[in-house]
C-alpha positions in Angstrom: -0.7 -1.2 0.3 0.1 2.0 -1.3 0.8 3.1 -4.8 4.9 3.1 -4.0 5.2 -0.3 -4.0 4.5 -1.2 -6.8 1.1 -0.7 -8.1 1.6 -0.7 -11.8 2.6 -3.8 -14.1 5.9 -4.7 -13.9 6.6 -3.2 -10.5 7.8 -4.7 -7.7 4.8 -5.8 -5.9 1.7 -5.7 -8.6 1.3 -8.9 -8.3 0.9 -9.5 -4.4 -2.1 -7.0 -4.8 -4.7 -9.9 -5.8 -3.5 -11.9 -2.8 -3.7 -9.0 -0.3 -7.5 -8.1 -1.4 -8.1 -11.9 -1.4 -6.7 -11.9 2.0 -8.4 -8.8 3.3 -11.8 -10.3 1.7 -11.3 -13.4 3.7 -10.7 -11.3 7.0 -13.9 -9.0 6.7 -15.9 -11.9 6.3 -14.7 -14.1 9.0 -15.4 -10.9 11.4 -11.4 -10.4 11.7 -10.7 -6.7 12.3 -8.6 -5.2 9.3 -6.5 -2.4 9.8 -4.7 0.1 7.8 -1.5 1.8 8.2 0.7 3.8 6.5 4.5 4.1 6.5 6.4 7.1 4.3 9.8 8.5 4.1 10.6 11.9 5.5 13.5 14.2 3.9 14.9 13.7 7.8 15.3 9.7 7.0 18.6 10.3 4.9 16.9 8.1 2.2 17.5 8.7 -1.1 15.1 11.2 -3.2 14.4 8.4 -5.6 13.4 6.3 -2.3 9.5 5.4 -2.7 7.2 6.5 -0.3 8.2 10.3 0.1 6.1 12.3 2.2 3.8 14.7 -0.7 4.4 12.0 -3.7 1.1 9.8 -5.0 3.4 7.1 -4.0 1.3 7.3 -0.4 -2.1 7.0 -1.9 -3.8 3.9 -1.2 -3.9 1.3 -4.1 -7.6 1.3 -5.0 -8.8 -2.2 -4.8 -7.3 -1.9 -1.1 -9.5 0.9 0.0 -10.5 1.4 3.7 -14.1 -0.6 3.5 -16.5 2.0 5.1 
């Protein structure tokens, strides 16, 4: 998850963070591959500039509890 959707309290997904680390915990120790991808929104897409996810915002960064493990 990146910062765009929602990373702060109140936003739209803050609270599904918890479930997708608890999720992603569960997977690393079972020996299930976890992979990380990213999805952003061009000035090309016709989306609106107040559109999350914009291509040079923070909004792409990755959510630090949800770090790549390395």
């Amino acid at each position: 998850m990146a910062k765009g959707y929602g990373w702060s309290p109140g936003k739209f997904g803050y609270e599904v963070v918890g479930k997708v680390r608890r999720l992603k915990d569960a997977a690393l120790k079972a020996g299930v591959p976890v992979v990380h991808c990213h999805s952003m929104r061009r000035p090309s897409d016709n989306s609106s500039d107040s559109s999350p996810m914009r291509a040079g915002t923070t909004d792409l960064e990755v959510i630090p509890e949800l770090e790549p493990n390395r």
